[in-house]
Steps between C-alpha positions, in 0.01 A plus 500: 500500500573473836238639789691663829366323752490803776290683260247252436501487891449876544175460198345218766563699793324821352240280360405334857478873656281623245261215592526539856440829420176539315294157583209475290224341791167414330221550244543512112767681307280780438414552814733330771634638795901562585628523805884672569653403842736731722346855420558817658297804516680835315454804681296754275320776533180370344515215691129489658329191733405296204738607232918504461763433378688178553836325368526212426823326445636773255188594345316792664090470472183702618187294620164572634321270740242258359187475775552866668542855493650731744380842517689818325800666658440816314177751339613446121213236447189726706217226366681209616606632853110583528408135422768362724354756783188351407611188568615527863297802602769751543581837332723554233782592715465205784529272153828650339626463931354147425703418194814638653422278750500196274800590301708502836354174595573359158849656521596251847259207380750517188802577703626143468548281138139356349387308264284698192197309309412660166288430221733782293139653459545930405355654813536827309697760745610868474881378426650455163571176612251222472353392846356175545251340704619241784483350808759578763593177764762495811563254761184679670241467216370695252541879490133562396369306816691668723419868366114444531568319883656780565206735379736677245357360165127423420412182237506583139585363174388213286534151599830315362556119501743499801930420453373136633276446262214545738185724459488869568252422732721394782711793512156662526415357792788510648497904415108521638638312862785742520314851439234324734770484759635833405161677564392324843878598642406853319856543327629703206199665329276343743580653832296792628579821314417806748315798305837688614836441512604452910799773581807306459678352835798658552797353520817637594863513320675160604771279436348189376703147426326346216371110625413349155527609135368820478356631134578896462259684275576845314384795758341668108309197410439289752442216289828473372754281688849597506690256721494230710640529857643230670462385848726614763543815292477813682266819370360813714122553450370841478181459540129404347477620169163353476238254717711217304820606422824647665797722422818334541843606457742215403868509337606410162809512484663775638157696444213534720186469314094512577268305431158327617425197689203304627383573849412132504849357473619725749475385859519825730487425917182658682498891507518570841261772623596845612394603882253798359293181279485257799 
């Protein structure tokens, strides 16, 4: 019987995608690490700092950070936003700010294609779908390094023969200099939490030409992203709906919608005082 040459052809070329695809990296068969190249973050709504949802190639997968933990974006787990409060020294509601906080930064720290590391270990989730533990790279390093340096996540979880085949222990350290850093520069959870909120600065409605990508978060749950702007694109803000966030109108379309910004990746010019404050 005669084989068609094209098809055999097609079979190798599938074959050879499927292996880029899912690269088995180290350690024994029960217990050895894969790695899938080219990944993008999926935008969900339970997407949080240290957990989402991620394709890769055609499959879609959930995994939680190995090393970390970012605070909760939301009351439904009372006991564990208490420990994380714990943790940092804030009150409950400066930690859910503090996990929003993380999710956004995870969001643009993800905004590009990364490389996942996983173990396919069940990190147990609240999905249906099975979420598995990992380690998230990109061109700039790891994704749990740069959440604690950033004073967004604090160090948790049990040590894990690294994707290199090195010991836990040196992405330990490297976690211990980075929240080190994060503390003495007083970032994320670390800076200086006033016993009350300072009245917000106000800022007046403005026509505003957007100078790098610019994530837009649901004005309902500020957590939740819900586009990306691009640069040079033009959006009016309406003013501070909070001490970090905006409210932006932008078009879709042929629709104006609202939405939320950070007041960090805005760039305003100096408010010029009135006569009466000078």
């Amino acid at each position: 019987m005669s084989t068609n040459p094209i098809r055999v052809l097609y079979r190798v070329c599938l074959m050879a995608m499927a292996a880029v695809m899912m690269v088995p990296t180290c350690g024994s068969a029960a217990g050895q690490w894969y790695r899938y190249d080219d990944c993008t973050l999926i935008t969900q709504h339970f997407n949080d700092g240290d957990s989402f949802h991620v394709r890769c190639g055609r499959r879609h997968y959930i995994f939680r950070l190995y090393f970390v933990d970012t605070p909760e974006t939301e009351l439904s787990f009372p006991d564990r936003v208490e420990e994380q409060a714990k943790y940092w020294g804030l009150t409950p509601k400066q930690t859910i700010r503090l996990g929003q906080d993380a999710t956004a930064f995870t969001t643009n720290y993800l905004s590009k294609p990364f490389t996942v590391h996983t173990r396919r270990v069940d990190a147990r989730g609240r999905s249906d779908r099975t979420r598995y533990f990992g380690m998230i790279e990109t061109e700039e390093g790891f994704l749990s390094i740069a959440l604690v340096r950033n004073g967004l996540a604090r160090v948790y979880g049990l040590p894990i023969t690294l994707p290199d085949g090195k010991p836990a222990s040196k992405h330990w350290s490297r976690l211990s200099v980075a929240q080190k850093a994060a503390k003495r520069e007083k970032l994320g959870g670390w800076a200086s939490q006033p016993s009350e909120p300072k009245p917000l600065t106000p800022i007046a409605p403005q026509d505003y030409i957007v100078r790098a990508r610019l994530p837009v978060f649901d004005p309902e749950r500020h957590a939740r992203l819900v586009g990306v702007l691009k640069r040079g694109a033009k959006i009016r803000i309406l003013g501070a709906e909070t001490d970090r966030l905006l409210r932006i109108q932008f078009g879709s379309g042929e629709t104006l919608r609202e939405g939320l910004c950070r007041r960090s990746s805005i760039v305003l010019p100096a408010r010029t005082k009135e006569p009466s404050e000078q």
